[in-house]
N, C-alpha and C positions, 0 to 999 in steps of 0.2 A: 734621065737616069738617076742624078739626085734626088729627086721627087720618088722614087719609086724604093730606092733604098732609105729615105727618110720614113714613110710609109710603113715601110716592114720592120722598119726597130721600134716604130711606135705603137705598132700593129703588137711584136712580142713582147714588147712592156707591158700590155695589155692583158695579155696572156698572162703573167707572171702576176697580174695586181689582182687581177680577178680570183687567184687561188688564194687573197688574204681578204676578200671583200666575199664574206660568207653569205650574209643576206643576199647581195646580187644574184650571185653565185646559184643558190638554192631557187631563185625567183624561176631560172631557166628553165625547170625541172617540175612546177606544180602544176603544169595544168596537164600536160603528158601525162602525171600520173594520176590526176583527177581521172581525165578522162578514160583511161584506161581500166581504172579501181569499179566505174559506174557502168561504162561497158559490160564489164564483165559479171558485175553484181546483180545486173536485171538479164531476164531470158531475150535472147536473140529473138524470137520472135513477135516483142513486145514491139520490134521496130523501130529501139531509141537511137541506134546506130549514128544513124545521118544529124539528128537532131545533138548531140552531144559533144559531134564533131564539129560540129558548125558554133553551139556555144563555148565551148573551151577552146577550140583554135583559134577562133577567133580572140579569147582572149589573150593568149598565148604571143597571135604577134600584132596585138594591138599594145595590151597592156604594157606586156613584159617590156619591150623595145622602148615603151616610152619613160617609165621609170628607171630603165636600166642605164639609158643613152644619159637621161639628166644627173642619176648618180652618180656616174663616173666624170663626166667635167666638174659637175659644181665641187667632189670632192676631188679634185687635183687643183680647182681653183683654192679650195681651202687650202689645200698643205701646200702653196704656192707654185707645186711645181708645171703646173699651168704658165705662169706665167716666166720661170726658168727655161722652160720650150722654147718658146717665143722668141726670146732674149737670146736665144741659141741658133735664129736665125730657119725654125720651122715656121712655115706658113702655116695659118688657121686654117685655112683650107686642107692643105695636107694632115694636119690632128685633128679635123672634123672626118673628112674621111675615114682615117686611120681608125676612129671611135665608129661612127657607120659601118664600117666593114666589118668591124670583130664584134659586133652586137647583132648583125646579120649573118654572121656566119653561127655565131652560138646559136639565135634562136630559130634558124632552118637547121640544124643538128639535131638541137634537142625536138624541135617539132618532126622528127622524121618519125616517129610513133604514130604518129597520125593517117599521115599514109596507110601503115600497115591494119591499124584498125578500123580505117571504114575500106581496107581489101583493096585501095586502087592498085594499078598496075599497067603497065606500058604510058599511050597519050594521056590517060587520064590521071594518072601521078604526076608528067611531067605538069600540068595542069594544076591541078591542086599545087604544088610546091610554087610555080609560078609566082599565082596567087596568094598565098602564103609572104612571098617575097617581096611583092606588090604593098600587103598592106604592112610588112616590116621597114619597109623602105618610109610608107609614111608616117608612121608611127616614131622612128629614130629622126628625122626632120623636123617633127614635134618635141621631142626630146630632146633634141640637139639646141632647138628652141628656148623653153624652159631651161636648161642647165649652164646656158649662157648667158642668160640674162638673174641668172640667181646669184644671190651675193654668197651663201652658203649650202652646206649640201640641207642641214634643215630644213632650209625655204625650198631649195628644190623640191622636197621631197613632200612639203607642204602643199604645191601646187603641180605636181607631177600625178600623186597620186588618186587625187579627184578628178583630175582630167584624164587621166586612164582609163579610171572605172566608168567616166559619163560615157566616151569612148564606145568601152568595151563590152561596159552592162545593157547600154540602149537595145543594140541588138537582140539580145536577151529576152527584154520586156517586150520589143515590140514584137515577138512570139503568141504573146496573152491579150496584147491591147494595141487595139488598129489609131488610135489615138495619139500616142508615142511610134507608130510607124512611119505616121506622116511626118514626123517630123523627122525623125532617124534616119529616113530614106536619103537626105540630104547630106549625113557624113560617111567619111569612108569606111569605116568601121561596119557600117551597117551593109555596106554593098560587097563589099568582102568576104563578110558572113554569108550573101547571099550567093557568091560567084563558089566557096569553097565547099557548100549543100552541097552541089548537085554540080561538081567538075564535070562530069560527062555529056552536059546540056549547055551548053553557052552562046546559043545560037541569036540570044535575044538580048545579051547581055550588055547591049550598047550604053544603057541607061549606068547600067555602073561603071563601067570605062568613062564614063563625061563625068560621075560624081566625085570619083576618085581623083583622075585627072586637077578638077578643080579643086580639092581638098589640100592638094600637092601644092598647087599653082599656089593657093592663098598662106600655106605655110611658107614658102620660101620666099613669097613678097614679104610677109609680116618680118622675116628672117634680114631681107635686106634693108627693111623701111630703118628696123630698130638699129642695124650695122651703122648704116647711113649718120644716126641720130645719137651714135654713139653711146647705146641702151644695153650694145651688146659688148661684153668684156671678155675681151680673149687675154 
């Protein structure tokens, strides 16, 4: 029970800091309306629907989650009050959560635009959001990553932000060039892209369940090697 009410005041803290952390704030919100703006800009029957969805969702909860999750530790590590938490007898565990859930729940909010623009509805939404959830989850483990091992929110955000875009752009490119597919095919970002195409088809999709999976796997070893190693500052 105390676990659960430490959670929810750290959870609404969150709530409350994010309405003064404008940049964050705003990040939730760009690629919903990218893609929206370009939908709507080109004729429906030009058929960019699927393809639009697939590269701005995918950025959305690739990127977004990962620079958001590291923003928010490395700047409470800054103004100390990261480590006033602690001191207060919160477990890391419980304010890594409490940071994963409310960056999870912001960017499946703000991604529910997407749904409605490429028309899913019934299993195939609950699908798409799923997946959506799948690659937010690994995206904020990454992040959660990064923003623990940064000494400032600077660096965070020095090393947050090009690993988002490697992330979130591969997919992208390897649209145009089977060259960068091969190799893209190997992070989650890319299988994700490929699982949120075509929600209605996932019959084969075993290949990206084992990529993802081990994407997961290899963030949360890297997660505990550096705990271990004392690399990671809570």
């Amino acid at each position: 029970m105390n676990t659960v009410i430490t959670v929810n005041a750290l959870f609404m803290k969150q709530c409350k800091d994010i309405l003064k952390n404008k940049q964050v704030l705003i990040l939730f919100f760009v690629y919903p309306i990218i893609a929206y703006i370009m939908t709507k800009a080109l004729p429906s029957e030009m058929g960019q629907t699927n393809f639009f969805i697939s590269i701005f969702c995918t950025m959305h909860v690739v990127f977004t989650p990962i620079v958001a999750t590291a923003s928010v530790i490395s700047e409470e590590k800054e103004k100390n009050t990261l480590r006033v938490l602690i001191m207060s007898n919160v477990k890391p565990s419980e304010y890594l959560f409490s940071i994963g859930g409310f960056v999870l729940i912001c960017t499946l909010l703000t991604g529910i635009p997407f749904v409605f623009i490429g028309g899913y509805s019934g299993i195939v939404a609950v699908r798409f959001i799923i997946f959506m959830s799948i690659g937010c989850i690994c995206s904020i483990i990454l992040g959660g990553l990064i923003g623990t091992t940064s000494k400032n929110m600077m660096a965070a955000s020095a090393t947050a932000v090009p690993i988002g875009l490697l992330f979130a752009f591969l997919p992208m490119l390897s649209y145009f060039n089977q060259s960068i597919e091969r190799i893209s095919r190997y992070i989650y970002g890319q299988q994700i892209s490929n699982l949120i195409s075509n929600p209605a088809h996932i019959e084969d999709a075993y290949q990206s369940y084992i990529v993802i999976g081990m994407n997961m796997i290899i963030f949360l070893g890297l997660f505990m090697i550096l705990y271990k190693n004392n690399k990671v500052e809570l």
